[in-house]
C-alpha positions, -999 to +999 in steps of 0.1 A: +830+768-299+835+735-279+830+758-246+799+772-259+786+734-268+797+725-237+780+752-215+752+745-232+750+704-222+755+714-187+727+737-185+703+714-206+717+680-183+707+708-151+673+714-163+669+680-169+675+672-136+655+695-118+630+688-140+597+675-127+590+640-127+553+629-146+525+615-125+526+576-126+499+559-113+512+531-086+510+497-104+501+476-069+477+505-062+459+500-096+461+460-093+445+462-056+416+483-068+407+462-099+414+430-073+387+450-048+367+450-075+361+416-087+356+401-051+327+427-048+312+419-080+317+383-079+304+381-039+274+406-047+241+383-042+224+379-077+188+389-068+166+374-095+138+402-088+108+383-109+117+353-084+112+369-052+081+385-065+069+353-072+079+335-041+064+367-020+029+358-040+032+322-029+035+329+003+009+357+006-015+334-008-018+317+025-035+343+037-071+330+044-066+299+036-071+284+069-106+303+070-119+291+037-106+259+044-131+260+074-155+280+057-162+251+030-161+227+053-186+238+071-207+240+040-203+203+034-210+195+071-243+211+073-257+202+042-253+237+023-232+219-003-237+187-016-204+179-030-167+180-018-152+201-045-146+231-028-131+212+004-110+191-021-096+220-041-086+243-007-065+209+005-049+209-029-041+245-036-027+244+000-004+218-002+008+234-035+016+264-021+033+246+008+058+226-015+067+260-036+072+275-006+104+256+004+117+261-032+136+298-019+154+319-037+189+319-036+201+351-024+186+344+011+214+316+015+214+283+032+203+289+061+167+301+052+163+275+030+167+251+052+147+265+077+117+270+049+119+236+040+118+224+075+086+247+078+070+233+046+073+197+057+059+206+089+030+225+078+022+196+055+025+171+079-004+190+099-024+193+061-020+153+061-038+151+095-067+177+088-071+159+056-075+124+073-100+142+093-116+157+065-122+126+044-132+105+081-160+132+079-169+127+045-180+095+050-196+099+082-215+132+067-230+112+043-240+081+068-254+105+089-272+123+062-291+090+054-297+079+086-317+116+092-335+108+059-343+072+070-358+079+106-378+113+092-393+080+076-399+058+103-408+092+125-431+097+099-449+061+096-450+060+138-468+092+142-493+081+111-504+048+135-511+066+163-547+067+169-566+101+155-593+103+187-573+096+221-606+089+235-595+064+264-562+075+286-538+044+275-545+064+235-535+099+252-504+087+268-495+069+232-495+100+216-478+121+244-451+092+241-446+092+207-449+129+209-416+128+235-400+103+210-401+130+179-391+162+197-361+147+218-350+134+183-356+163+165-334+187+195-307+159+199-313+148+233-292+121+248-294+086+233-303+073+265-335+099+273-341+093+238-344+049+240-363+053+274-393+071+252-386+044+227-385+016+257-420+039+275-440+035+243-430-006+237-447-009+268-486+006+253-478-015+217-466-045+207-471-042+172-446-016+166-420-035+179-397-035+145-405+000+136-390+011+172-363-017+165-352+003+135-358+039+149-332+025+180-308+014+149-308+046+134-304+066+166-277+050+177-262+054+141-270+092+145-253+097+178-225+074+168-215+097+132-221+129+150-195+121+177-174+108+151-181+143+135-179+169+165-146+153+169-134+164+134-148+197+138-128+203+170-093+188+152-101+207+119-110+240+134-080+239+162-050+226+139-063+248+108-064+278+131-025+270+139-015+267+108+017+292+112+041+286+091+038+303+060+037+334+087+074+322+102+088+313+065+074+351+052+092+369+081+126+348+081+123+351+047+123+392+044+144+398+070+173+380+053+157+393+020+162+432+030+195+425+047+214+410+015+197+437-003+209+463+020+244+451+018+240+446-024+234+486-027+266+493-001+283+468-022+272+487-055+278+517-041+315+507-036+321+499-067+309+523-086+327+545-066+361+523-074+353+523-107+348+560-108+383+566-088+400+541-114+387+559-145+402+593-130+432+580-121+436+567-156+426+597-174+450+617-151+478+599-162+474+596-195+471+634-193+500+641-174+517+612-199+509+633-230+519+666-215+552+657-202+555+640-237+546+675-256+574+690-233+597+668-238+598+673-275+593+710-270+627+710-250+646+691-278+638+718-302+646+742-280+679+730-274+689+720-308+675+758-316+703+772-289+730+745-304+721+765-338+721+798-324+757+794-307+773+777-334+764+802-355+776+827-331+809+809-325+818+814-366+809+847-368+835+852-335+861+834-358 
């Protein structure tokens, strides 16, 4: 019996050791892939997707400014529109979208930001100078608009003293002068062609000395607000045409934009695909856990079964 019992031991102790081992996933292995996956989640850029639509609204709302800017101001300048709403409200809206254009989303990093706001300031600092031009030529549209209204007046009263019949010569050349005073007005000649008609028809009558007095005035007022003026339209129309920065922000802007979103899909990619390998690993060993556990148990029954068997064998040999 005790040579039975011990045959028995050895060949159960022999199985046992050729028996094969269960998978175990490698601890360090398992750490370095949950490890791997934190840094990738936590160094993933966050891209707030309603803020970049936004900010990409801002920044394509530029687009014509510059011309309507011009457009209005044009308006104002040649009398189409009375009032400076319009002109006012463009300068506004502009500057606006200027200051939310530096506020950049975050994803983009550091460096863009910096460069927008650095963009933004600049772009306003050229606003600032159109807009000093702008309101220079406020003022001197409306000057000049009354000084128009107040020689068609006194162009008015010299041409109704001229004498109806020209009968005698010194009558003809009065009206040809006065005639040469009104049309080189009215087509903007030089101030000085215009004075020597003034100075030409002093010379035929005396008595309208104050009333060519006060059309000199308001000439020289004329020529003085409109070079004032043509000197605003050449600043306003060259700097709003150069207005490029929104254009630099938009493209440094995207480029970073598609790059970090580029690398936040690889990034995603990655981990899903950790996650995925994790997950099987898991459920791998948990199978081969429970199996080798079922087989374990099956082998203890199976050797107290054969214990049973050759005990029983041994006393019926007795």
């Amino acid at each position: 019996m005790s040579l039975n019992v011990s045959i028995l031991k050895e060949h159960l102790s022999t199985k046992n050791t050729v028996k094969e081992k269960p998978f175990r996933i490698s601890y360090p292995v398992a750490g370095l892939i949950v490890v791997t996956l934190c840094l990738l989640i936590i160094s993933n850029p966050a891209i707030k997707r309603d803020f970049h639509v936004k900010y990409m609204e801002n920044l394509q709302s530029f687009n014509g400014r510059s011309i309507v800017l011009v457009r209005d101001y044009l308006r104002v300048r040649h009398g189409q529109v009375r009032h400076y709403d319009y002109l006012e409200s463009d300068l506004q809206n502009m500057e606006k979208a200027a200051l939310l254009s530096a506020i950049v989303p975050a994803h983009v990093g550091q460096e863009i930001e910096t460069a927008a706001k650095r963009l933004s300031e600049d772009y306003l600092s050229k606003l600032e100078s159109i807009r000093n031009y702008v309101e220079l030529s406020k003022r001197s549209i409306g000057l000049l608009r009354n000084s128009n209204a107040v020689l068609s007046e006194l162009l008015a009263q010299l041409t109704d003293e001229l004498p109806v019949d020209a009968d005698s010569p010194i009558d003809s050349r009065v009206n040809v002068i006065a005639l040469n005073i009104v049309n080189s007005i009215n087509e903007g000649q030089e101030l000085t062609q215009i004075h020597k008609h003034i100075n030409d028809f002093a010379q035929f009558d005396n008595q309208s000395h104050d009333l060519l007095e006060q059309i000199k005035l308001h000439t020289g007022m004329v020529a003085s607000y409109s070079k004032v003026l043509d000197e605003a339209d050449a600043y306003i129309f060259e700097h709003a045409d150069a207005l490029n920065q929104p254009r630099e922000i938009s493209e440094l802007y995207l480029n970073r934009h598609n790059m970090v979103q580029k690398r936040s899909v690889w990034q995603l990619r990655i981990i899903y695909f950790l996650v995925i390998t994790l997950i099987v690993a898991l459920v791998i060993h948990a199978f081969r856990k429970n199996l080798s556990s079922h087989k374990s148990e099956f082998e203890k029954v199976t050797a107290a079964a054969m214990a049973n068997d050759s005990l029983h064998n041994s006393s019926k040999a007795a």
